[in-house]
N, C-alpha and C positions, 0 to 999 in steps of 0.2 A: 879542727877537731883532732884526738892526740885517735894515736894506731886502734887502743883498747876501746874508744869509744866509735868510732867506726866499725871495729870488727858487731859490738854488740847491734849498732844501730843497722848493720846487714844483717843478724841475725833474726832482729824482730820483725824487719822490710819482710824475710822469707816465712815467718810463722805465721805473722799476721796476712798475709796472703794465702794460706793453708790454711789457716781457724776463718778466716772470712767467706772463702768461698764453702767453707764445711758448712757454718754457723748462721754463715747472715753477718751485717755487718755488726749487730746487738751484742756478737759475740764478746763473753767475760775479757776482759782484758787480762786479767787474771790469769786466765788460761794461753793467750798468747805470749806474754812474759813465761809463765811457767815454761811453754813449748820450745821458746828461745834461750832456754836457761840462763837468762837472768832476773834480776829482781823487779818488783813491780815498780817500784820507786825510779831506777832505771830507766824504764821506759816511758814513764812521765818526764822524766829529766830531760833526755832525748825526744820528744816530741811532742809534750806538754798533756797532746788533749787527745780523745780520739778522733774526733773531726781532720784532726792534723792525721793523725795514722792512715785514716782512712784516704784523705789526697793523693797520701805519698803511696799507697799501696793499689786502693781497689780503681782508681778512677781509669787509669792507661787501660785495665784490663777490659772491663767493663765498656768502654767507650769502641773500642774495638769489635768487638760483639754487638754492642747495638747498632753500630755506623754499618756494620756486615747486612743484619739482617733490615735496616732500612733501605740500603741501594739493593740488593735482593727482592724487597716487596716493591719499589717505584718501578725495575727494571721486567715486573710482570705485564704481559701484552693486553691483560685484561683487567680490570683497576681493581674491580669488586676480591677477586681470584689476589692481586698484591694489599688488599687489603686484610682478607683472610688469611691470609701468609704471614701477614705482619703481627696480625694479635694472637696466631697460633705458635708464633715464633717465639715472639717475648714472655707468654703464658709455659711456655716448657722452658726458656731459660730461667724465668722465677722458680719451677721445678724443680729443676736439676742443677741451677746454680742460688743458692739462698741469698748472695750478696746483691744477685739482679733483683731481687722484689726492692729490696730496702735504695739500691739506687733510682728506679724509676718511678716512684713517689717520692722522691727528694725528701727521705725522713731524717735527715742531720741538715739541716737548714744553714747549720754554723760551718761547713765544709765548703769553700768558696769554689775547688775545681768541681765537687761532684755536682752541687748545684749548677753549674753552669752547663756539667754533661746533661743532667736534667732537662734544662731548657734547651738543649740542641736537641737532644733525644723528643720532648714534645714538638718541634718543632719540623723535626722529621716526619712524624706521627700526623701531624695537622695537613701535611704535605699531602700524605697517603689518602687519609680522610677527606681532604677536600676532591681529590683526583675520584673517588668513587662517586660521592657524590653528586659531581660534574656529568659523571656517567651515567648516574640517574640509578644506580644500582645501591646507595646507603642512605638512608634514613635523610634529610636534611638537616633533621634536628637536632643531628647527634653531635659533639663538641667533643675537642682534643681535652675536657675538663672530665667527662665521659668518660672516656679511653684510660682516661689518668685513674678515676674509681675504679672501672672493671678493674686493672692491675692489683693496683690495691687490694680490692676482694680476692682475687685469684692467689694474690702471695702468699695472703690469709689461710687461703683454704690448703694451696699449696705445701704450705710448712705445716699446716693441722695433720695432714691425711699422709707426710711423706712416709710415715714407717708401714702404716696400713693399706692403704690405697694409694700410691704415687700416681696413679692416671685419671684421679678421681676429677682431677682438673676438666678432660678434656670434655668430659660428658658438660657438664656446665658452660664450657665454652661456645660445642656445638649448638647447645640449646640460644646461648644469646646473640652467636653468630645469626643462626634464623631469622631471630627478633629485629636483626638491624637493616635487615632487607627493606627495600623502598617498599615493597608489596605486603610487609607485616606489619608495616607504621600504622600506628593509631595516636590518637592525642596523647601529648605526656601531662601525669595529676601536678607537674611541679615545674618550675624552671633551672635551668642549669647551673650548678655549683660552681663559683670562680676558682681559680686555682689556690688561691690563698685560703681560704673556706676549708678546703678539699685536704690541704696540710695541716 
């Protein structure tokens, strides 16, 4: 790669990491070329797609962050307490970081590292969840496919309400934290979405 095409293809590495975490990973492209000054063309040239931008950029960061707050929520002494930790945790970094909602529903399918953070990330998640439930303290019925909706919804509501309400989050969360309690369980009207469904 000649000098000038490296300097650009650092520039766009640093913008598209500042528009993503601003934005969400949805963010224009447009606007990260703009922010990199150079052309849009450019940086299709340099890395073709967005799925590719986003490998090279959001995944290390992201992957970090969730790997934190998963051994964070296993290493609580009480399962039920690391499993509240775990969905309060991930539920304020969709908040406060817009790139975490669109990573933990693996909504760029075509991105082969974040998807696979994806799957380590549920896989972490399934960890925590079976651990409560072993405890006899979360629902039985609840699925790591579950956990994957609520996120979802929450990212939703997250990026709706951030200029007016940024903690509108937590009120909804506490309410469905409740709900997952072994003592609140009541029959569900439906059976559980597979992860492919759910995408």
């Amino acid at each position: 790669m000649r000098a000038d095409a490296r300097r650009n293809a650092e520039k766009l590495r640093a913008a598209a990491a500042e528009v993503f975490r601003e934005r969400g990973l949805q963010a224009p492209l447009k606007e990260i070329a703009r922010r990199a000054g150079v052309s849009h063309g450019t940086l299709y040239n340099l890395f073709g797609t967005r799925e590719a931008l986003i490998d090279e950029v959001a995944v290390d960061v992201a992957a970090a962050l969730l790997g934190e707050v998963a051994e964070q929520a296993l290493a609580q002494d009480d399962a039920w307490e690391g499993f509240a930790y775990y969905t309060r945790k991930v539920c304020e970094l969709q908040a406060t970081e817009p790139a975490i909602g669109d990573v933990v529903t693996g909504r760029y399918p075509g991105a082969a590292r974040l998807m696979a953070l994806c799957e380590r990330t549920l896989s972490s998640a399934e960890r925590i969840i079976e651990r409560a439930q072993r405890a006899g303290t979360l629902r039985p019925d609840f699925t790591r496919e579950d956990l994957l909706f609520l996120f979802g919804s929450n990212a939703l509501l997250a990026r709706a309400a951030k200029g007016v309400a940024p903690d509108a989050w937590l009120r909804g969360l506490a309410f469905t934290l409740d709900g997952l309690r072994t003592e609140a369980a009541h029959p569900l009207p439906v059976t559980p979405r597979r992860q492919e469904a759910l995408q």
